[in-house]
C-alpha positions in Angstrom: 10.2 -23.0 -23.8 9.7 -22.3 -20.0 9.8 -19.2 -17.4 13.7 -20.5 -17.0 15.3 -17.3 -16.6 16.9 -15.9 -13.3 14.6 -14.0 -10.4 15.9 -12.2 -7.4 14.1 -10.7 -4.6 14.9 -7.0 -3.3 13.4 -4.6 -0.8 10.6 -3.8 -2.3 11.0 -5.2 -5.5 11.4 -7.9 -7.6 13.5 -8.7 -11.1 13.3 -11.5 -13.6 15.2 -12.1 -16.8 15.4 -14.9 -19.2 12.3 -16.4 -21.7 9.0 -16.3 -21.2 6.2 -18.4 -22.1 2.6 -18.8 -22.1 0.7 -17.0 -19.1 -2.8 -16.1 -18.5 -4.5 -13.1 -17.7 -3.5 -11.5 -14.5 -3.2 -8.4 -12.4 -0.7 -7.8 -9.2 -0.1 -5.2 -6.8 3.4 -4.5 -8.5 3.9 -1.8 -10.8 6.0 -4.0 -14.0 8.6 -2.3 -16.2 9.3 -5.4 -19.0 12.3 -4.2 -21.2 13.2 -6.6 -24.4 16.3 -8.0 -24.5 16.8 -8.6 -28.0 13.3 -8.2 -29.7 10.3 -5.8 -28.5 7.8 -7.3 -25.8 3.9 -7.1 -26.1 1.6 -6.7 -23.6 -2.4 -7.1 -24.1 -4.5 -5.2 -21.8 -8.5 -5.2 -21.7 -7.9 -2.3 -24.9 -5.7 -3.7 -26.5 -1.7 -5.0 -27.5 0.9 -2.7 -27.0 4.2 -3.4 -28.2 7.7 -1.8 -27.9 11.0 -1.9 -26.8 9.8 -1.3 -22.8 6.4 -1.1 -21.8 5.5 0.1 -18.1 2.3 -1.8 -16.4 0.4 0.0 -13.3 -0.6 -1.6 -10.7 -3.8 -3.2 -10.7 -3.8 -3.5 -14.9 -5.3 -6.8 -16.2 -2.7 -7.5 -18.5 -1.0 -10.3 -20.2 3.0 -10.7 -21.6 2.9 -12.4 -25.0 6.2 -14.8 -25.3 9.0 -14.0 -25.7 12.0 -16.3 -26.7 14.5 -13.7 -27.0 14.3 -13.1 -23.6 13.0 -10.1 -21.1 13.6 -8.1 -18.3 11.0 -7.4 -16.2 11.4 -5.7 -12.6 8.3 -5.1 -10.2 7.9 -3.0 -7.8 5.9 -2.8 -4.7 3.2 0.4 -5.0 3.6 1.0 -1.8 7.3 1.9 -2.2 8.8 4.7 -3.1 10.0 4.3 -6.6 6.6 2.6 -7.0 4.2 5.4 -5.9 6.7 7.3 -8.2 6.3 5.0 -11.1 2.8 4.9 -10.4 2.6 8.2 -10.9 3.7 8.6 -14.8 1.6 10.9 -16.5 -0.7 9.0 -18.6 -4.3 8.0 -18.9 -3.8 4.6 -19.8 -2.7 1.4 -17.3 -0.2 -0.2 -19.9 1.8 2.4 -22.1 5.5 2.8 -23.3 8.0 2.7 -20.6 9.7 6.4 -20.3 13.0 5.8 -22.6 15.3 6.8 -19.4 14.0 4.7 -17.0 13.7 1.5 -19.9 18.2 2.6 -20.8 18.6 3.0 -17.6 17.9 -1.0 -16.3 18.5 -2.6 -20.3 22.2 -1.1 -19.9 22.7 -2.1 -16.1 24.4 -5.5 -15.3 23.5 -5.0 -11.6 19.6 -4.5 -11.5 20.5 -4.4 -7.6 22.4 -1.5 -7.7 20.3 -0.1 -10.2 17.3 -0.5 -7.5 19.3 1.2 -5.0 19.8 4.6 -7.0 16.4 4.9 -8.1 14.8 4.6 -4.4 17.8 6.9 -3.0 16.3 9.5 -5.8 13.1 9.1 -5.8 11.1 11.5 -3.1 10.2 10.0 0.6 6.7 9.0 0.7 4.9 9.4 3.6 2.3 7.1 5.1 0.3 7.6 8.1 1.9 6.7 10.8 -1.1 4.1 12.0 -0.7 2.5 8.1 3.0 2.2 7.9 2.7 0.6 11.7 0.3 -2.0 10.4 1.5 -2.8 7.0 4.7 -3.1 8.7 3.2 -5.6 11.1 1.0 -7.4 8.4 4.3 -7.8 6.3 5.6 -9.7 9.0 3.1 -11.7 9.6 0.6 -11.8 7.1 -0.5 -15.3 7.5 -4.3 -16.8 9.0 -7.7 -15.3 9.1 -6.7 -12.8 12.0 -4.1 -11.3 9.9 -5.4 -7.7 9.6 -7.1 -7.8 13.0 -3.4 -8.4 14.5 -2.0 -5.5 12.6 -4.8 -3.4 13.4 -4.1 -3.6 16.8 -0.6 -3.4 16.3 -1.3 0.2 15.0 -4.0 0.7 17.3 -7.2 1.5 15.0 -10.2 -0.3 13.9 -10.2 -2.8 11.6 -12.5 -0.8 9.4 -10.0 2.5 9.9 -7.4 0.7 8.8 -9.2 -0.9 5.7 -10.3 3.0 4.8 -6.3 3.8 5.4 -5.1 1.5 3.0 -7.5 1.4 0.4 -6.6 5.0 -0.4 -3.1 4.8 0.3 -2.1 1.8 -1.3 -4.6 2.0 -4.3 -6.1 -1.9 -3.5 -8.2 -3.9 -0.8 -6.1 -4.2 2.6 -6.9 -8.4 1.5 -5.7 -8.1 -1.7 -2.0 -6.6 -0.4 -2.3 -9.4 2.4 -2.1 -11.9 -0.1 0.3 -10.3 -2.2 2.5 -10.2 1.2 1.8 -13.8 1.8 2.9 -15.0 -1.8 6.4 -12.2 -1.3 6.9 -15.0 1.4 6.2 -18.0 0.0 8.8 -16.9 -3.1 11.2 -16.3 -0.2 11.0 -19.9 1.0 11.3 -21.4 -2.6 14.1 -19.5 -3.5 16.1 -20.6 -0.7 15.4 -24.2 -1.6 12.4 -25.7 0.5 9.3 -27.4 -1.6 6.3 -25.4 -2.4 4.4 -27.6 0.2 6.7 -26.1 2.7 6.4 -22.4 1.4 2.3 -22.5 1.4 2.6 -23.5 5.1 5.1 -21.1 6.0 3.7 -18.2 4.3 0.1 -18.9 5.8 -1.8 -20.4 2.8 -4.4 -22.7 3.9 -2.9 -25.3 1.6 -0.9 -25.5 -1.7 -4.0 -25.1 -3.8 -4.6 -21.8 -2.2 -1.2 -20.9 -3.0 -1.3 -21.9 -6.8 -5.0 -20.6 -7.2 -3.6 -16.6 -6.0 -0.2 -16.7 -7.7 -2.1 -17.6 -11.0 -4.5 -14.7 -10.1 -1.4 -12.3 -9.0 0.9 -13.4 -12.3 -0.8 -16.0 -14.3 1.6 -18.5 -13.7 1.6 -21.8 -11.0 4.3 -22.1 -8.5 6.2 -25.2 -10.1 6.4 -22.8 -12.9 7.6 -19.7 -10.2 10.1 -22.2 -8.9 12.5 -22.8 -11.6 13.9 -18.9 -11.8 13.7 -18.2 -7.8 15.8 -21.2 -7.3 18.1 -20.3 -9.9 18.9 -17.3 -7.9 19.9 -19.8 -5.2 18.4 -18.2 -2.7 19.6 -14.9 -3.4 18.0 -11.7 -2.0 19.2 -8.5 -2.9 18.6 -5.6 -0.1 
């Protein structure tokens, strides 16, 4: 059994459904919603397994999805959006708990996670960023790629390096590097869903080589690329937005 499902790629967000398999421990700069299709999914965390029909992940939360042959549902979505800061925002002390039962009917009944998407964010309350930030994530998002990365976007938005560092770190809950990279591999998932090899997406996405690539999307979702490839090309390319 493989990671052979389907993924597609939104504003902001990502969705995959189908199997999964083996994975290692990981944690990414997405908040993860993983709904069971036809069996309960369990997630272990650094205290514990918790299993149920839907089980919400925060941001930054070591975890790991057990398989499941049955198949899943699991949409991601960007913290610095805003159904994420509003997911993010779920009253509990713990990083991985039980998915509110609305929000798990709401995408387990759907047949258009798309338009699902686009409710939620048209509901969910504005968030507001600094003006500097949003300039310079904007910018980094763009181009997120080489060494001078967040020196560009800094300048873009006019601050200091070290400003914008102190900006984001509270804002965005993670290291302005750590959201880099998680900007660089939104784009190398870009250019292997529509087709080109994963030499081709580690180039274009600003990775130093294809090692780099595999070593950070094994640290972002404990998975390599080849493995990534199969359900973003199944989408053919497809980005929802």
């Amino acid at each position: 059994m493989d990671w052979d499902g389907k993924t597609i790629l939104g504003d902001g967000w990502a969705a995959y459904e189908g199997p999964t398999a083996d994975s290692r421990p990981h944690r990414h700069l997405a908040i993860q919603l993983a709904i069971g299709l036809n069996e309960p999914v369990a997630v272990t965390g650094d205290h514990g397994t918790f299993v149920g029909p839907a089980i919400l992940v925060r941001a930054g939360a070591r975890h790991r999805l057990a398989s499941i042959p049955g198949g899943v549902r699991c949409i991601f979505v960007e913290v610095d959006s805003h159904v994420g800061h509003a997911w993010q925002s779920v009253t509990s002390d713990d990083d991985i708990l039980q998915a509110p039962s609305h929000l798990a009917h709401g995408f387990r009944q759907t047949e258009d996670i798309a338009a699902a998407m686009a409710r939620l964010t048209k509901a969910c309350a504005g968030r507001v960023f600094d003006d500097r930030l949003a300039g310079a994530l904007a910018a980094l998002a763009e181009d997120p790629g080489g060494s001078g990365a967040i020196g560009r976007a800094a300048m873009t938005a006019r601050v200091s390096v070290s400003c914008l560092r102190a900006l984001a770190a509270k804002a965005l809950m993670a290291p302005l590097a750590q959201w880099r990279l998680w900007r660089m591999l939104a784009k190398a998932a870009d250019i292997i869903a529509a087709g080109q090899s994963l030499a081709d997406a580690a180039a274009g996405a600003g990775f130093s080589d294809q090692a780099h690539m595999t070593r950070i999307m094994g640290r972002f979702f404990g998975i390599t690329p080849r493995v990534a490839a199969t359900s973003l090309r199944k989408g053919h390319g497809f980005r929802a937005v």
